[in-house]
GUKEKOL-875342 format. One record per residue: residue in three letters; x, z, y of N, C-alpha, C, CB in turn. Coordinates in steps of 0.1 Angstrom, whole numbers, plus 5000, padded with zeros to 4 digits. Each point is the difference from the previous one (the first is absolute). Last residue first. Glycine has a CB too. Layout:
! GUKEKOL-875342
alaXZYXZYXZYXZY ...
This chain:
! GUKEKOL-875342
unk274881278423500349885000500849965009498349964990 unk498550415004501350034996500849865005499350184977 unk496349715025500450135012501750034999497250144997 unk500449664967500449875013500350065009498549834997 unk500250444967501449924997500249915010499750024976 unk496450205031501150124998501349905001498550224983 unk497549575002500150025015501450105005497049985001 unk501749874954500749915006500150055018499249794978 unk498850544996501449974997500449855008499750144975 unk495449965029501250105005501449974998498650174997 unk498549604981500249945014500950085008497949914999 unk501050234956501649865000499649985014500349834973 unk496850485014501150065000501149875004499150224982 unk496549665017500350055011501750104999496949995005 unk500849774955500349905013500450075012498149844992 unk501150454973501149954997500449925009499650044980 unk496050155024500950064998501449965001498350074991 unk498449704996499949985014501150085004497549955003 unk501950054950500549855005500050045016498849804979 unk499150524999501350014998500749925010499650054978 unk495750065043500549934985501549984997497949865002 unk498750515024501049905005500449964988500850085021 unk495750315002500849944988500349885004498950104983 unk498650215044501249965004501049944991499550165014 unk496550144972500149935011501749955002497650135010 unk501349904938499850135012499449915015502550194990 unk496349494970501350115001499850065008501549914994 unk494949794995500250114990500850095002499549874987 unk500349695041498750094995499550124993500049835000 unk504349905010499450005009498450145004501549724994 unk500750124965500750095003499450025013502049974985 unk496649644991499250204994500950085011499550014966 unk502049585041498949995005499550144998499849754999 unk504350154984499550015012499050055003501049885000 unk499449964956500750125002499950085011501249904989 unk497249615003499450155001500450124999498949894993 unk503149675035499850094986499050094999502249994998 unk499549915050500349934988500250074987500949875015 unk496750215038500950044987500349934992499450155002 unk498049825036501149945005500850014987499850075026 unk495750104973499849865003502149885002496650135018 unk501850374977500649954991499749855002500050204987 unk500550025051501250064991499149894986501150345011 unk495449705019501549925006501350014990499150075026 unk497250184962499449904999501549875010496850154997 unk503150315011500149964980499949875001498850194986 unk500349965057501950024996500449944988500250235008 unk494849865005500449825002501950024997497749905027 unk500050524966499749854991500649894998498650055006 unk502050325032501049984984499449934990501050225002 unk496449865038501149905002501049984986499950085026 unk496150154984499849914988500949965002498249964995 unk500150445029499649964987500549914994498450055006 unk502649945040501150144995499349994986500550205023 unk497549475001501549984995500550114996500449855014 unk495750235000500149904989501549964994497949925012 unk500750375028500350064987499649864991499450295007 unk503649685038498849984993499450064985500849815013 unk502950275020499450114995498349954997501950195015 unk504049734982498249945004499450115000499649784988 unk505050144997500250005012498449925004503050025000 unk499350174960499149874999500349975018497850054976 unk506050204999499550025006498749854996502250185014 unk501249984953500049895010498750045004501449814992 unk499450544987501649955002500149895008500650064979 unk495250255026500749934992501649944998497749995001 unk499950485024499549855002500649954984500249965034 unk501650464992498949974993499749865003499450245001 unk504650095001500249905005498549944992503250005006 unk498250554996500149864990499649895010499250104974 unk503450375034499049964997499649865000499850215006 unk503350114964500049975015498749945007502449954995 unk498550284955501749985012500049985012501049924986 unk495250184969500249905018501450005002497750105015 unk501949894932499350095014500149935013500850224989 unk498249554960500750025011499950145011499849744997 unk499050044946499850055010500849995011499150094987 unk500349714969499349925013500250085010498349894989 unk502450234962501049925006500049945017500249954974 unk497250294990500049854998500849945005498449994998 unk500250475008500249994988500349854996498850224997 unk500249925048501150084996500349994984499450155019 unk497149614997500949975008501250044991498650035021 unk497350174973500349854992501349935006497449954995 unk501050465021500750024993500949904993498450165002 unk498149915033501549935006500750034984500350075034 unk494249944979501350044992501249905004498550094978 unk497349775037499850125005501250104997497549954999 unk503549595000498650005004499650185006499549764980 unk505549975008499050044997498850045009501550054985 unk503049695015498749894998498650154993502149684989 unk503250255029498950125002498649925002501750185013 unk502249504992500250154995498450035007503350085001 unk499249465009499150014988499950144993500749764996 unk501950195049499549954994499649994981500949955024 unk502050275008499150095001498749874992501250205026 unk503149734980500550134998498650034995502250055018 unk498549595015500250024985500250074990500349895008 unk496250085039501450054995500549964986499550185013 unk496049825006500349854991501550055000498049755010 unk497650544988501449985006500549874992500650285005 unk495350024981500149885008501349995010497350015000 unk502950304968499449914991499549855008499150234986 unk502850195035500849974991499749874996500450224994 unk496350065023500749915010501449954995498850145018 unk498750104954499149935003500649905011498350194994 unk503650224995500249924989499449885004500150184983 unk499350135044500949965003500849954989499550125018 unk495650034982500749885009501349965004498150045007 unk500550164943499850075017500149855008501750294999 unk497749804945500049935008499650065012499949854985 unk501550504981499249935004500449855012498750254992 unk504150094979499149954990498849945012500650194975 unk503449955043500149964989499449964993500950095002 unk498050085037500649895004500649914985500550155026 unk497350324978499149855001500749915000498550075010 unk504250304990498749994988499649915001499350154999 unk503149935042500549924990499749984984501550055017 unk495849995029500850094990500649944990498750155005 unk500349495032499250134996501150074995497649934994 unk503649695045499950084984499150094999502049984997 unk496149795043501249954998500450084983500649975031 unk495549805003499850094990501850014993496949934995 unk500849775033499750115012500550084988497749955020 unk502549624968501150025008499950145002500349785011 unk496749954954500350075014501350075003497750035001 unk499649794955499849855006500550085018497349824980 unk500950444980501449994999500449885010500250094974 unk495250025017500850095009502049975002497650194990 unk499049554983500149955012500550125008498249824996 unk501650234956501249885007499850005014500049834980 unk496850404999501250104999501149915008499450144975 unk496449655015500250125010500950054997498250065005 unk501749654959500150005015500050035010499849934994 unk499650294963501249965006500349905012500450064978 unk495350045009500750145007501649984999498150184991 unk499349464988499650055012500650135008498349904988 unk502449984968500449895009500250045014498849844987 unk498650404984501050095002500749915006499850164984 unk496449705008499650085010501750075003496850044993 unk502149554977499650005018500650115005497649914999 unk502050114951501849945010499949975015500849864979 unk495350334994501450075005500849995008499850024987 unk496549694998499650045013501450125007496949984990 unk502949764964500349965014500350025014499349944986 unk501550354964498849955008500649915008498650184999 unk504949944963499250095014499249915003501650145011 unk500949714949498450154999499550045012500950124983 unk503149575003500450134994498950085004502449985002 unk496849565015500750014987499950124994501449835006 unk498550135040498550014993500750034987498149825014 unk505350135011499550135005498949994988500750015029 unk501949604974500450094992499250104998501749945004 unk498049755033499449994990500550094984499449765016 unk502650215028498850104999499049994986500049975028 unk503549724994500750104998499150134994501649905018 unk496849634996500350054988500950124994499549805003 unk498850145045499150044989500849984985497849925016 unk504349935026499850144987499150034996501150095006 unk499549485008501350054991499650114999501949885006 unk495049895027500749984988501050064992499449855009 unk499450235039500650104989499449944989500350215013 unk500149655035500249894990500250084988501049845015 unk498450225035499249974996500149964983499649975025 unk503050445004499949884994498349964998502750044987 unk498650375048500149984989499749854994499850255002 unk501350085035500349885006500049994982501449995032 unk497650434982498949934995500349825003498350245005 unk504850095001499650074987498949884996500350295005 unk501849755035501049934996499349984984502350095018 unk495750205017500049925001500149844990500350195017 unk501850274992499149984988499449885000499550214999 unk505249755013499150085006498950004989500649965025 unk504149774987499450074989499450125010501849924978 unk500049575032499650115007499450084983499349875032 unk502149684971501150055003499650105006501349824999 unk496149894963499950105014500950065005498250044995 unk500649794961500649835012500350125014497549704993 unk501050414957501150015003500949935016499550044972 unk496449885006500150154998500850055007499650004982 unk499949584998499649995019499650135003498849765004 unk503250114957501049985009498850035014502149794983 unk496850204968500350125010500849965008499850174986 unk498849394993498750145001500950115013498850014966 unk504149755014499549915009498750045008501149854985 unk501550374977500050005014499549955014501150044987 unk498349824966499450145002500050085015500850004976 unk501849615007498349944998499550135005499849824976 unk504850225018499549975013498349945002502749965003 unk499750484968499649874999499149905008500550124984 unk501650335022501149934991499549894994501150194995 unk496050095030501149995012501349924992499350255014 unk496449844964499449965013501549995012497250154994 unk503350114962500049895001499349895013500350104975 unk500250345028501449964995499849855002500650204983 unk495250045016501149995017501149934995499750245013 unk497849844949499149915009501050015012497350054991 unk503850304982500449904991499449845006500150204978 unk498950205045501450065001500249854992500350325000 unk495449764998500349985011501249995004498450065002 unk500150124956500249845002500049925010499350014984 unk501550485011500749934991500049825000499550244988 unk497150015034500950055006501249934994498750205007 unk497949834967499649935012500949995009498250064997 unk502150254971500149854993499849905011498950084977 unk500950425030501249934994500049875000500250174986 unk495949975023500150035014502049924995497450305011 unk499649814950499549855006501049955012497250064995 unk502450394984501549894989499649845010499750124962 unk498050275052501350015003501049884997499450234997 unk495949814992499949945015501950065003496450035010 unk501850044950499949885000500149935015498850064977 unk501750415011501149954993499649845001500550224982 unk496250075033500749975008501649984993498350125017 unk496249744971501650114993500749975013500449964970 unk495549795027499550125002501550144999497149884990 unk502549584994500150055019499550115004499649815006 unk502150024941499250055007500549965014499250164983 unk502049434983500650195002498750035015503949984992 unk495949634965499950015016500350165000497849795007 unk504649824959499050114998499750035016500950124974 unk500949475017499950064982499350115000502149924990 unk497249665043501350144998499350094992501350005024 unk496549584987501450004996500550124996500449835014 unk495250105006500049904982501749975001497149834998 unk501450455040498850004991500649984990498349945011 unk504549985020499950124995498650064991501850025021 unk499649604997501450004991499550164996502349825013 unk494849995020499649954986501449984991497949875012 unk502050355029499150074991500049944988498750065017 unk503949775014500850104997498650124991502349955027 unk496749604999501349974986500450184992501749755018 unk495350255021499549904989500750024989499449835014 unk502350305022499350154994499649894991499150225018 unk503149495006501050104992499050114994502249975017 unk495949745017500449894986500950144989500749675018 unk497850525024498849944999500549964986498949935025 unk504150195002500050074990498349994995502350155008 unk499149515019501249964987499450154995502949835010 unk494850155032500149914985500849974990499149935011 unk501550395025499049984996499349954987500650005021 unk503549925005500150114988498550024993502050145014 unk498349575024500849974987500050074993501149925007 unk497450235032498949874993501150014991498549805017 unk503950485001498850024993499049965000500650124999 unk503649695021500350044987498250094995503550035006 unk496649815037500249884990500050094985501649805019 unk498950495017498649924999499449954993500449995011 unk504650134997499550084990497949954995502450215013 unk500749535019500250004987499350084990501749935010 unk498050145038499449874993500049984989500549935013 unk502150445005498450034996499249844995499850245021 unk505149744990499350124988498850014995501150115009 unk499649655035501049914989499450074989502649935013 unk497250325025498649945000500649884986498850035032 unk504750204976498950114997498949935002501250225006 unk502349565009500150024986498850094998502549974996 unk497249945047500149844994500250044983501449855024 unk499050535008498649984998500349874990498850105025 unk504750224967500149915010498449985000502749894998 unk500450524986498949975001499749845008499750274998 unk504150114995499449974983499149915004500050244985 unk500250015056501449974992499349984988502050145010 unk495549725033500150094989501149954995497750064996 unk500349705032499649954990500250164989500949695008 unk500350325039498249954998499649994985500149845022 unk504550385007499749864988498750054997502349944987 unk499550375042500449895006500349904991500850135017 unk497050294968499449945016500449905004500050175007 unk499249964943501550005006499149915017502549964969 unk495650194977499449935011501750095011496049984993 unk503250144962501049954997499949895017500050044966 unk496150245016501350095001501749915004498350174978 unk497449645020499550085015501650055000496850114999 unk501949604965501049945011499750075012500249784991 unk498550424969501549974996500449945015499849944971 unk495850185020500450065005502049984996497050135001 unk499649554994500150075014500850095004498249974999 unk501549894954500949955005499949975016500249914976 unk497350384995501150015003500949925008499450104985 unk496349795009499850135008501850045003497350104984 unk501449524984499349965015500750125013497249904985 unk502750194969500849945000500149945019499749974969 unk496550245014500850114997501649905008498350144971 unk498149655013499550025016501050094999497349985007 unk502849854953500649895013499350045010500449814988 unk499050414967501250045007500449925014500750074977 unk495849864984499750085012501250105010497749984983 unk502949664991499149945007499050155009500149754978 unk503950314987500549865012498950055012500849744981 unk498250474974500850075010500249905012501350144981 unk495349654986501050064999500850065012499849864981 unk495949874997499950085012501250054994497550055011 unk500649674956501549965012500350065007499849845001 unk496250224972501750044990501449965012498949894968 unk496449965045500250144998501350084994497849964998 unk501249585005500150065009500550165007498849814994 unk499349944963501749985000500550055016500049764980 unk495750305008500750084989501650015002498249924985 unk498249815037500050135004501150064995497850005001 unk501649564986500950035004500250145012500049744992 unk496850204965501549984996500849975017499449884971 unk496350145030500250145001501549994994497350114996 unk500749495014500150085012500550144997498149885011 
């Protein structure tokens, strides 16, 4: 009993006592953005925005427990693995931590969007052709995958309970960025910090605007990796292929069954991993090649 006091206790992080807070703004987002002759509000539909909050519901039973299984894992690498334990009383240890974390949220996004097993997860993040705060808490059931992105963290010495709490405050920070009502900052900030109009960049399915600005609280990682985009316009939100539901199950898991169809149809393992492993929208040479010659014979019978 007192071991899961313990592990309880280490979990209270920024999020949990931030979700009456979150609740608050995002009133006050659809009072400000509320329009007399549309009910739903601009930025705002009730069906998606009750859609959001469902999801988000779901997502912390889930989270719940998976960081229930992860503090487990992430103590016992750090008891009897990592070579030395660094203080929690230095503020050089809560700077270098706030870097690192942030660093592997920037290296965890990327990949969650360039690998479709991964995506398959963040895609129902990304389902909401409305960006509001709202939009913030329309969050996955399926965050397998990052935790291992985190597991490094213990390794090099920081506590468990750390990576909760500064985690933690980078999420609060994300869910502000998740609004329309907020347009450029100073251009100081705009450089070195993730804003929402980096943010709204990031959910745009535009092509231009796709797979960019995967940072969390720092836009820098971007700017130094190649990932970055500015707005130019304003973004076309939702997914490339629309789900057109607003069952949240299906918005959770449809891209499964996609995987699971693609490689069932694929030939080869080559295929099949690629299905699974390659970006979204990966395509096997051979298929590739079959469709360039249909085109061509089609063209050439036209000419004909």
């Amino acid at each position: 009993m007192e071991t899961l006091d313990y592990v309880w206790e280490q979990m209270q992080n920024p999020v949990l006592y931030a979700l009456p807070f979150f609740f608050v703004f995002i009133a006050i987002e659809m009072a400000f953005l509320w329009k007399s002759d549309d009910h739903d509000g601009a930025g705002y539909s009730r069906i998606d925005t009750r859609t959001s909050l469902s999801m988000g519901t779901g997502a912390i039973a889930v989270y719940l427990g998976y960081k229930m299984l992860t503090m487990v894992g992430y103590v016992a690498l750090w008891t009897y693995v990592a070579p030395w334990h660094l203080p929690a009383n230095t503020w050089w240890s809560w700077v270098s931590l706030f870097v690192l974390i942030d660093a592997s949220w920037y290296a965890y996004h990327r990949f969650s969007h360039r690998v479709r097993i991964a995506w398959a997860a963040h895609q129902a993040h990304h389902s909401s052709e409305h960006f509001n705060l709202s939009t913030a808490l329309r969050q996955k059931w399926n965050p397998w995958i990052e935790g291992l992105f985190w597991v490094p963290i213990p390794l090099l010495g920081f506590e468990p309970w750390m990576i909760y709490v500064v985690f933690g405050f980078n999420l609060v920070y994300q869910f502000f960025t998740h609004t329309e009502a907020i347009g450029r900052l100073p251009r100081p900030i705009e450089f070195i910090m993730n804003t929402p109009s980096h943010h709204r960049v990031h959910h745009g399915s535009d092509p231009e605007y796709l797979d960019k600005n995967y940072g969390g609280i720092l836009i820098i990682w971007d700017r130094m990796f190649g990932t970055f985009q500015p707005e130019t316009h304003t973004p076309k939100y939702g997914l490339t292929k629309p789900v057109n539901t607003y069952n949240i199950v299906k918005l959770q898991y449809h891209e499964y069954g996609n995987i699971i169809a693609d490689v069932r149809k694929a030939r080869g393992w080559r295929s099949k991993l690629g299905f699974v492993f390659g970006p979204p929208g990966w395509t096997p040479a051979d298929s590739v090649n079959v469709q360039t010659e249909e085109i061509r014979d089609v063209v050439a019978a036209e000419r004909a």
